[in-house]
N, C-alpha and C positions, 0 to 999 in steps of 0.2 A: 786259080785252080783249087777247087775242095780237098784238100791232106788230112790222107788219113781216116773220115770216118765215112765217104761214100767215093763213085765215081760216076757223078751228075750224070753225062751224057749217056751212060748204060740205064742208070736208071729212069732215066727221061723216055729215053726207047722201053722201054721195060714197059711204063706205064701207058705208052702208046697203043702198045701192043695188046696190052689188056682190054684196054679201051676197043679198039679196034676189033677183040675177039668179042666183047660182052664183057669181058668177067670185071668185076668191080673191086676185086683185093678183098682181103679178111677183116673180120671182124674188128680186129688190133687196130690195125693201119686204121680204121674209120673212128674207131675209140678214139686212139693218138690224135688223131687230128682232132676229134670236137673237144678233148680234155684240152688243148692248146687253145681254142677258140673260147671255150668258156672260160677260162681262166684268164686270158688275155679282158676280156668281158669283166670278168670279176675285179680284175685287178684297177680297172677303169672306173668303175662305178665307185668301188672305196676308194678311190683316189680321190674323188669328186664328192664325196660322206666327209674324209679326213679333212679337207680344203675348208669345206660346209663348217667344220667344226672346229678349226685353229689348229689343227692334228698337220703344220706345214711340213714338219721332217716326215714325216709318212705319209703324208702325200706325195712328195719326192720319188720315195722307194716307190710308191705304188704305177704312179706314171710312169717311170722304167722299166719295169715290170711287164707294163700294161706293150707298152712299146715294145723291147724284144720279144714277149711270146708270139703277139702278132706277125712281126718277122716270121718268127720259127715257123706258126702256123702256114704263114705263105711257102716257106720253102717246100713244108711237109706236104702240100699239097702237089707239087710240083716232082716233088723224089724221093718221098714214102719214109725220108728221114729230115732231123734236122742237126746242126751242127751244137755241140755241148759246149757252149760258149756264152758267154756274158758283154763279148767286146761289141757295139755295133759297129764300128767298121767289120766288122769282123762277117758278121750275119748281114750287112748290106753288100759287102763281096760277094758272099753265097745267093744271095738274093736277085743281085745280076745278072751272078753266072745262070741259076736256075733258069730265070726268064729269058735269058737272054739279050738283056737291055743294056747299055750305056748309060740310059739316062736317070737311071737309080742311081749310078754311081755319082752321076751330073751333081744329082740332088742333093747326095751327101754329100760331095765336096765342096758345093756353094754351101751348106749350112752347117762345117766340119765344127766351126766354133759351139755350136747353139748342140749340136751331137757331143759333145765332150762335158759341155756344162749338164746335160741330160744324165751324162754315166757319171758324172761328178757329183753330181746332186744323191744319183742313187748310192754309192760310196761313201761321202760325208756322212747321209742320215744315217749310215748304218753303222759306221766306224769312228767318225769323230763328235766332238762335242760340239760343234757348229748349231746355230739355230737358222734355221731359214724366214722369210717374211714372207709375207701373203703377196706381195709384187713379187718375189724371185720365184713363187710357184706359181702366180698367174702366167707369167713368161712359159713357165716349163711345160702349162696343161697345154697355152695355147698352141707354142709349138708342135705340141705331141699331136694336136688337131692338124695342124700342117701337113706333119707326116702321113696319117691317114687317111687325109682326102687325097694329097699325093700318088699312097698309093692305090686307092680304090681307082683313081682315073687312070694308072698307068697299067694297073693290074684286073680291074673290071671285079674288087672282090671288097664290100661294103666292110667297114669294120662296124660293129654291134647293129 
């Protein structure tokens, strides 16, 4: 259950509703959503320039990056908010809940390791002196490809 900064199920009907009358929400709410979608976009492409360039600890950050806005983005679509958080289990509970699926959760907890080493990587580049290798971020991009052909099949919504 979402704590604290929506209650999914009101907002889901909410947006049903609107839908259903015509109205398409405000300006903001369509802003929010493409600033998460570009940015999600951005954060992918330089991740994929950093990689190109021996830039591996930023690429790290950037692929996580690239991976929670995406998340967010998909919540946002679905409940006109997203959750202010940085954990992915965290954003893939919400992500569930939104859609309504089990099998998100499937996903994340058959790849909870490879999820952890993701938020771990974006952590270390930021906070410690760790170097990464061009294998430990090949691993991370291509997983992060996982995740979003995952979800485009399970959610019908392409990432870039």
């Amino acid at each position: 259950m979402i704590q604290g900064w929506l209650n999914v199920k009101n907002l889901v009907s909410l947006k049903q509703e609107r839908v259903s009358n015509g109205q398409r929400g405000n300006n903001t709410k369509v802003s929010n959503i493409e600033f998460l979608k570009k940015r999600a976009s951005e954060f992918w492409e330089r991740a994929n320039e950093d990689f190109e360039k021996g830039r591996y600890n930023l690429a790290a950050l950037d692929v996580e990056q690239s991976v929670q806005l995406w998340i967010k983005y998909l919540i946002y679509l679905k409940s006109f908010d997203f959750p202010k958080t940085h954990y992915l289990d965290r954003l893939f509970n919400e992500l569930a809940e939104v859609y309504e699926t089990k099998e998100i959760l499937e996903f994340y907890k058959e790849h909870s390791l490879e999820f952890r080493g993701l938020e771990d990587a974006y952590i270390t580049s930021r906070y410690f002196p760790k170097e990464f290798n061009k294998d430990e971020i090949q691993k991370i991009i291509e997983f992060a490809k996982k995740i979003f052909k995952f979800l485009e099949d399970k959610l019908n919504e392409k990432f870039i």
